[in-house]
KEPAGU-651737 format. One record per residue: x, y, z of N, C-alpha, C, CB in turn; residue number from 1; residue in three letters. Coordinates in steps of 0.001 Angstrom, whole numbers, plus 524288, in hexadecimal, padded with zeros to 5 digits. Each point is the difference from the previous one (the first is absolute). Glycine has a CB too. Layout:
NODE    n_x    n_y    n_z   ca_x   ca_y   ca_z    c_x    c_y    c_z   cb_x   cb_y   cb_z    i   aa
NODE      X      Y      Z      X      Y      Z      X      Y      Z      X      Y      Z  NUM  ALA
...
This chain:
NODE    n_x    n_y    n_z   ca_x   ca_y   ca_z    c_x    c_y    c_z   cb_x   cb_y   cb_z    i   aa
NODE  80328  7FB56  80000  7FCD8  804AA  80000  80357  804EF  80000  7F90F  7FB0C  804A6    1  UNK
NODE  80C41  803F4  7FE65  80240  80596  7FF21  80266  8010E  7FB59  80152  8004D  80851    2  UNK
NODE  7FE3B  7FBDF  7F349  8035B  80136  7FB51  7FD58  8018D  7FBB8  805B1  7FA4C  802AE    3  UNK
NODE  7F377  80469  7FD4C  7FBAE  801A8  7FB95  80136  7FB36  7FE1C  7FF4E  80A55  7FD9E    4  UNK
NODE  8038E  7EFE4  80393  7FE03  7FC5C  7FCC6  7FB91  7FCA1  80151  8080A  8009A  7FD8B    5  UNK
NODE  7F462  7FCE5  7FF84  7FB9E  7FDB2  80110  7FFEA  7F8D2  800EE  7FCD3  80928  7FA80    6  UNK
NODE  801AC  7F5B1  808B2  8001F  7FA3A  80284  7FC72  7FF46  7FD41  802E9  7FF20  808BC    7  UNK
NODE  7FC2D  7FB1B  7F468  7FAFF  7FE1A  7FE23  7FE51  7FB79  803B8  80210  802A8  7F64D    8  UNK
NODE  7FA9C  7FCE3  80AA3  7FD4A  7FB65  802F4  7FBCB  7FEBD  7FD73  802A3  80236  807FC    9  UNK
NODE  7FD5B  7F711  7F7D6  7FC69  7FD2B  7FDBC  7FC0B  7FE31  80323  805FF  7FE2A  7FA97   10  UNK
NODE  7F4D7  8045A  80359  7FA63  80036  8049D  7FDD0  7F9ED  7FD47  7FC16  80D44  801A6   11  UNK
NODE  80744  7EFEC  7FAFC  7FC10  7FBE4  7FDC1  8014C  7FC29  804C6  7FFFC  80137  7F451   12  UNK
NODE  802EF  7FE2D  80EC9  800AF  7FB50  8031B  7FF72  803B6  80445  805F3  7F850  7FB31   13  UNK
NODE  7F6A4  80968  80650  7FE3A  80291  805A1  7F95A  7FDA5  800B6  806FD  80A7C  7FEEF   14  UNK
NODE  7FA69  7F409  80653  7FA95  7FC32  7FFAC  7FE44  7FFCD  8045A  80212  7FA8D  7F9EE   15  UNK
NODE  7F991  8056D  808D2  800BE  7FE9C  804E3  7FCF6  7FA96  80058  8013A  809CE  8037A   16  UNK
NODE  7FF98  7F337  7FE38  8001F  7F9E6  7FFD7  8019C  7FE1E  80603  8031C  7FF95  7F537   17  UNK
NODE  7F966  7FCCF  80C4B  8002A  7FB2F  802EC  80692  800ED  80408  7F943  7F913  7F6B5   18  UNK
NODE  80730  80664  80E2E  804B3  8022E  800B8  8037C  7FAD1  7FE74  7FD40  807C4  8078E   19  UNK
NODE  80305  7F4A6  7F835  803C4  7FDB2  7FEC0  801A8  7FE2D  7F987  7FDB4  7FE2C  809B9   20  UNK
NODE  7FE17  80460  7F314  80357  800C5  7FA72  80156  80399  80117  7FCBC  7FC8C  7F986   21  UNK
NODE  80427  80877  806F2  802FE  804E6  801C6  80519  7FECE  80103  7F8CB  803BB  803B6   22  UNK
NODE  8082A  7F944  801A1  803F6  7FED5  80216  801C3  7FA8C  7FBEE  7FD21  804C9  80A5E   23  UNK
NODE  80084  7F825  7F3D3  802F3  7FBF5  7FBC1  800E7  803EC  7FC70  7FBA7  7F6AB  800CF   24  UNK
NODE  80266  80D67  7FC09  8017A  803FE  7FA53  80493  80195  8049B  7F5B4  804B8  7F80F   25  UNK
NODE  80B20  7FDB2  80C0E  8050E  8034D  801F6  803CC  7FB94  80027  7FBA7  807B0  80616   26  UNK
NODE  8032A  7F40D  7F9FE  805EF  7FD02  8015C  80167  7FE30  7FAE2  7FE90  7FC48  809A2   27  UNK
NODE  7FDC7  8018F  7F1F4  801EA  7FF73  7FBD6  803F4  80538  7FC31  7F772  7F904  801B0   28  UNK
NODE  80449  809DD  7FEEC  80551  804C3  7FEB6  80309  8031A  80323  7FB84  80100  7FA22   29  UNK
NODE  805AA  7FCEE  80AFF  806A3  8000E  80239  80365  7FCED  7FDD4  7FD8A  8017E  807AF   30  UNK
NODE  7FFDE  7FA7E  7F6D8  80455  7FB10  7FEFD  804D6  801A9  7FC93  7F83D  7F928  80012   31  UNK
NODE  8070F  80BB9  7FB00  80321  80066  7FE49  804AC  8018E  80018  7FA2E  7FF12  7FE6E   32  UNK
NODE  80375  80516  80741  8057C  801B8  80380  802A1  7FD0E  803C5  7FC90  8073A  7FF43   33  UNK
NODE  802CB  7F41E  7FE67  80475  7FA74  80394  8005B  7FB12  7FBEC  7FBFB  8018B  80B4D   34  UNK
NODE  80269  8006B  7F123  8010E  7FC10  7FB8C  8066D  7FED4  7FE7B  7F695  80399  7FC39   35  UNK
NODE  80C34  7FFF3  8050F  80583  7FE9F  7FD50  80284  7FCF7  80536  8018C  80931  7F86D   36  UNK
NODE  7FDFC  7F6D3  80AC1  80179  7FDD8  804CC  80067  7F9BB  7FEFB  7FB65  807EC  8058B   37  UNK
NODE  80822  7F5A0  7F954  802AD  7FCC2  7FF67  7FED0  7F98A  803B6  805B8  8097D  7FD1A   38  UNK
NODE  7F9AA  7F77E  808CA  7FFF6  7FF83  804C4  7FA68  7FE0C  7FFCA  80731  806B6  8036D   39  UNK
NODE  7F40B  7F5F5  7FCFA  7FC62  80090  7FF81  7FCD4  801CB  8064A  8022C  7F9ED  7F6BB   40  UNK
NODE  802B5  803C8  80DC2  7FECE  8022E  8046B  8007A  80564  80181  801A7  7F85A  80150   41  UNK
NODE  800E8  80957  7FCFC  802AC  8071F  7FE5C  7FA2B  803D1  7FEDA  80ACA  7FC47  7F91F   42  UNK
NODE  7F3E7  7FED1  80221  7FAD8  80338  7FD1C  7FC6B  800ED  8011B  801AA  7FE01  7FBA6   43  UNK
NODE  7FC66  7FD61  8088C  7FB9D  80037  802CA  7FF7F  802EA  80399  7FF62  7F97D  7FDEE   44  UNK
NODE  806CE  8067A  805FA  7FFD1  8043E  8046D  7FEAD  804C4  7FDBD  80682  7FC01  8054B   45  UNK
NODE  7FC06  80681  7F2F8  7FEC0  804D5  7FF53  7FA08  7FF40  80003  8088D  8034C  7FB28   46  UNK
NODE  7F5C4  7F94F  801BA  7F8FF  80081  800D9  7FD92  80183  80463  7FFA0  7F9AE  7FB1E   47  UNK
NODE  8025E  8038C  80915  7FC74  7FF6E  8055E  80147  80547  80263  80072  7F542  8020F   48  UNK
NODE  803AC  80CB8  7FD97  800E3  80584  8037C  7FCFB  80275  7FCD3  8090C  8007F  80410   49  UNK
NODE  7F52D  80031  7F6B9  7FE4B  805DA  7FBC8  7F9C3  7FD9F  80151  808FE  802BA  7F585   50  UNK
NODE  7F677  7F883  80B7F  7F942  7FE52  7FF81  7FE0D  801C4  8077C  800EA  7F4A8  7F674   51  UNK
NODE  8034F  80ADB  80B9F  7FDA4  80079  806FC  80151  80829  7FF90  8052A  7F27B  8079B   52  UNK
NODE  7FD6F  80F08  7F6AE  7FEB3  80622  7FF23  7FA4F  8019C  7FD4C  80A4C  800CB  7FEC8   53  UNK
NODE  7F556  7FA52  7FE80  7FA9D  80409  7FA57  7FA77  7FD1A  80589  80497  7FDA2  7EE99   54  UNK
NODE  7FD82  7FD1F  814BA  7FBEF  7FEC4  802CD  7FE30  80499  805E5  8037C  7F566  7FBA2   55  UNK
NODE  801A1  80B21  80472  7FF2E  803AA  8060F  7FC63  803D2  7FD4C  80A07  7FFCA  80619   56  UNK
NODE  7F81C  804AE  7F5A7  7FC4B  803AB  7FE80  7F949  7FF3B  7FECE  80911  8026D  7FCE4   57  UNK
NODE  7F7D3  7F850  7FF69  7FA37  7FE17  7FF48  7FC73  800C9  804B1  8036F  7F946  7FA0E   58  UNK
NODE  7FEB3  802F7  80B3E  7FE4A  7FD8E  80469  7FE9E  80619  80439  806B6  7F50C  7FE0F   59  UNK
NODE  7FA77  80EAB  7FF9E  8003A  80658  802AF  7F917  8005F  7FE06  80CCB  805BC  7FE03   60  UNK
NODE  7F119  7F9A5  7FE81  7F996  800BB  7FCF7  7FD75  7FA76  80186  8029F  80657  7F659   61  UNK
NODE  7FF9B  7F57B  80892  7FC08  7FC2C  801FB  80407  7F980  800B1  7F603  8063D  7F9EA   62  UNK
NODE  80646  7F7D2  80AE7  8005A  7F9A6  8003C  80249  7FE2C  7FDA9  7FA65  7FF02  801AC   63  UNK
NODE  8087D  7FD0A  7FE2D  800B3  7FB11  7FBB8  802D2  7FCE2  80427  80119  8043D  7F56B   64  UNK
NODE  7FD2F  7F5F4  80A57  80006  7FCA7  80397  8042B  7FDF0  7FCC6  7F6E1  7FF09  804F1   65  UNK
NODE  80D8C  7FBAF  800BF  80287  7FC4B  7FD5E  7FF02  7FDCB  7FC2A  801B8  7FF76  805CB   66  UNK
NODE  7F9E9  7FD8A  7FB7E  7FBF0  7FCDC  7FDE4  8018F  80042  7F99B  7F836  80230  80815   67  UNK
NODE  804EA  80329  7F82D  7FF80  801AA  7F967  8075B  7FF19  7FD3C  7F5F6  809C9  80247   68  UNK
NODE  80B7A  7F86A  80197  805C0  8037B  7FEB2  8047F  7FA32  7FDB9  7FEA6  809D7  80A14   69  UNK
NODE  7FDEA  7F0BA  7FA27  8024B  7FAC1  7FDDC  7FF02  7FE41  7FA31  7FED8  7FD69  8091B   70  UNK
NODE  7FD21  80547  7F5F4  7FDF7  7FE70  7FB03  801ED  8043A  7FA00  7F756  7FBDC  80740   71  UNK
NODE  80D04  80689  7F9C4  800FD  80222  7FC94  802DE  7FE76  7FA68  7FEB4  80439  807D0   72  UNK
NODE  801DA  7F7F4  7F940  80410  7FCFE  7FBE3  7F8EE  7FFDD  7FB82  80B45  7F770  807D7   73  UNK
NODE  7F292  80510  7FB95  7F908  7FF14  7FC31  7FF91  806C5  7FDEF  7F893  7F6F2  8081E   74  UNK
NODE  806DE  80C4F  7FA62  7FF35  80525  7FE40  80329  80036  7FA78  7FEDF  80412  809FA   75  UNK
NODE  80639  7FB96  7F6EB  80360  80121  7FC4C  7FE0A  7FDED  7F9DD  80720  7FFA9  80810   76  UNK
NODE  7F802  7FB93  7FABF  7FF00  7FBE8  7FA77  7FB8E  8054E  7FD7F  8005F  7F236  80438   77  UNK
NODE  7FC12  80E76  7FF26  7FC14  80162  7FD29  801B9  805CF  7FCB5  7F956  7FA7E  80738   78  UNK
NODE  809AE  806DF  7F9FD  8014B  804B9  7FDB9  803F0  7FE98  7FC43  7FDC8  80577  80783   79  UNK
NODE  804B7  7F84D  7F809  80358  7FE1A  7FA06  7FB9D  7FB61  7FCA2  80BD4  80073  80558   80  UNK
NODE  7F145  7FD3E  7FAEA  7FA0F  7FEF5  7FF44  7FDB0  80573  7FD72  7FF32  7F906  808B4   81  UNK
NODE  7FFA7  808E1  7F8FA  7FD1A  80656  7FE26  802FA  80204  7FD14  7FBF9  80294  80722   82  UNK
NODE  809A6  7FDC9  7F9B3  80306  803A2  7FC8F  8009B  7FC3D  7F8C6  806A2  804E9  80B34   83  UNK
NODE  7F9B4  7F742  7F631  800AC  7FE52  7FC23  7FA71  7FF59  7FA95  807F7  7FC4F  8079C   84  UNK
NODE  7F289  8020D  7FCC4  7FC76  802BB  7FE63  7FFD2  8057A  7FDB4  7FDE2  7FA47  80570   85  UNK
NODE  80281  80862  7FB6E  80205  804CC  7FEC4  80235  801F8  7FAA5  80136  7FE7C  80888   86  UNK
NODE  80348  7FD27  7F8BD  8042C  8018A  7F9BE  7FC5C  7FDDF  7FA8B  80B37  7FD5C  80558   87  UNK
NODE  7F039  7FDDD  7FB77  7FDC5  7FDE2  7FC25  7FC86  803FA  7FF22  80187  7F6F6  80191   88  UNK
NODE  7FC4A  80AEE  80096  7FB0F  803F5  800A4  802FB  80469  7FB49  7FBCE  7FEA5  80CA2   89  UNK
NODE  8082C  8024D  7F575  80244  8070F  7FE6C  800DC  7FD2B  7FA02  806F2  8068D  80A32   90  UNK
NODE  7FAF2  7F4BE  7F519  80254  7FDFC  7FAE4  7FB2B  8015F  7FB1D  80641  7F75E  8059B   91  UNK
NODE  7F520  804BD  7FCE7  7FB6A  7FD82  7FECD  7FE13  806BF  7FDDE  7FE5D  7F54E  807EF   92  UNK
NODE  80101  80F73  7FBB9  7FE21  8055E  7FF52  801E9  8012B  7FC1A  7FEFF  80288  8077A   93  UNK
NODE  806D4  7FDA6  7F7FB  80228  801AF  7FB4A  801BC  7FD75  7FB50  80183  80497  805CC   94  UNK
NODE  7FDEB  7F7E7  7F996  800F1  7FC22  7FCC8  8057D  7FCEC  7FE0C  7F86D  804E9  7FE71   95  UNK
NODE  808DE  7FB09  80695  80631  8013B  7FFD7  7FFD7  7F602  802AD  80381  8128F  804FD   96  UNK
NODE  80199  7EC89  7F6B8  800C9  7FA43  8029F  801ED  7FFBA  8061D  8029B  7FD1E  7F674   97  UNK
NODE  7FC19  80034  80D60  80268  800EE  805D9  8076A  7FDB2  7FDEB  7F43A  7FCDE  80862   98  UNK
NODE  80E74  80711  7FA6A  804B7  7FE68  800B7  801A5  7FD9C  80631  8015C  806F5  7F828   99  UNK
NODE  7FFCC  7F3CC  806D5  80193  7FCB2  80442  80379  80353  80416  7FFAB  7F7C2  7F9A1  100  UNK
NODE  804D3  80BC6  8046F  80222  80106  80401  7FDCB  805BE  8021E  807B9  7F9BB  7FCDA  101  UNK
NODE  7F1F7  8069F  803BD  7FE48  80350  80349  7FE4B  7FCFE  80383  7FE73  80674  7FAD8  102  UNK
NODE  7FFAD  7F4B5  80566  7FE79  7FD5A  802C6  80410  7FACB  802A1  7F7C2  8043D  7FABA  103  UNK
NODE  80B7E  7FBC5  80531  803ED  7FC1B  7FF70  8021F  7FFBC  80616  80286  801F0  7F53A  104  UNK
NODE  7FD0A  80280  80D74  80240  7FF94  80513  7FB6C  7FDE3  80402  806FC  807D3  7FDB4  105  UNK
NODE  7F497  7FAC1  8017F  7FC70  7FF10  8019A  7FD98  7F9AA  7FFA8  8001E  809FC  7FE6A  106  UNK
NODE  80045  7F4A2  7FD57  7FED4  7FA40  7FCC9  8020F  7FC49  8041B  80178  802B9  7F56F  107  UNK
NODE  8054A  7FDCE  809C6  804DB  7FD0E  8030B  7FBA3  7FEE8  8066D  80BD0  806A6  7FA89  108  UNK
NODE  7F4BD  7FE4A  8079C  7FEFB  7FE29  805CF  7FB6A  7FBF3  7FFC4  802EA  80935  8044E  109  UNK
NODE  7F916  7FA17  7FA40  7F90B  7FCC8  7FF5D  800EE  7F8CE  7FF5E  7FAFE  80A02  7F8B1  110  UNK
NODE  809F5  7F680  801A6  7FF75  7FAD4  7FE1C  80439  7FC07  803EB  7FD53  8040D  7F551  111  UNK
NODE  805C3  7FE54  80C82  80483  7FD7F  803BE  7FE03  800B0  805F1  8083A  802A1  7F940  112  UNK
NODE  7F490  7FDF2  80721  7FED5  801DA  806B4  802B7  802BE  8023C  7FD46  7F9B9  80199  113  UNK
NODE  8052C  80927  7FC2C  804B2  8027F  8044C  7FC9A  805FF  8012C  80B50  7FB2D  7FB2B  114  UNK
NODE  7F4CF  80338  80A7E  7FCCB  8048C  804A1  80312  80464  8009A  7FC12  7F969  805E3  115  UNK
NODE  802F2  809BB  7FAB1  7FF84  80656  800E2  802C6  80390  7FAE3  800C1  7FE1C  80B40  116  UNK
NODE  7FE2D  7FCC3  7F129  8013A  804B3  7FAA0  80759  7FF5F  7FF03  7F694  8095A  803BC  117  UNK
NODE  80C7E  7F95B  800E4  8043E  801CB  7FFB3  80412  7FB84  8034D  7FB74  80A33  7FEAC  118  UNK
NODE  802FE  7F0AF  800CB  803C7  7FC3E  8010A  801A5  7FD60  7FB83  7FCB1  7FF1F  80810  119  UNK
NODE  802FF  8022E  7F334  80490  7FE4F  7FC38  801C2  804FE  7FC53  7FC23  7F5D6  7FFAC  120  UNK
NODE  8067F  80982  7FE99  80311  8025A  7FC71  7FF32  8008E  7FB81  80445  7FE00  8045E  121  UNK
NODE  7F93C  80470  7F943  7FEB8  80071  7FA95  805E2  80092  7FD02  7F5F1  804B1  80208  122  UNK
């Protein structure tokens, strides 16, 4: 703001939704800021410290039980589930063929089981 340049922000993925797709959409897109992390224990600790900051703030407006909070890996699914929905939809609108590697990271976990998105390595 002090320089006159303009920030763009994208209002298409602003949603207010169910609190734990919220919090599954916030952890899926942290993941990328611990993606190069080598370490897969490394990666997770970066996950878990950036996901228990975005939780304390959440948890300042409302509730969210263990309970739920155990079940986030299922959340997740559902949101790389949706996203990938998504990419067919936008394809299908425009008439455009789906390209695999929009969906390809997303695909990997769903089809390999691998939980919280950011335990393998693309």
């Amino acid at each position: 703001m002090e320089n006159g340049n303009i920030t763009v922000f994208d209002f298409d993925n602003s949603m207010y939704c169910w609190y734990m797709f919220d919090l599954a959409n916030l952890w899926t897109h942290g993941e990328g800021w611990f993606r190069h992390i080598e370490d897969i224990n490394e990666r997770m600790k970066g996950m878990q410290r950036y996901f228990d900051a975005i939780l304390a703030g959440y948890r300042t407006e409302t509730n969210v039980s263990e309970e739920l909070l155990n079940r986030l890996p299922l959340f997740i699914d559902m949101v790389l589930i949706e996203n990938i929905v998504d990419e067919f939809e936008c394809c299908a609108r425009n008439g455009e063929a789906l390209e695999y590697e929009d969906i390809e990271d997303a695909a990997k976990c769903l089809i390999c089981r691998i939980p919280l998105f950011c335990e393998c390595r693309f």
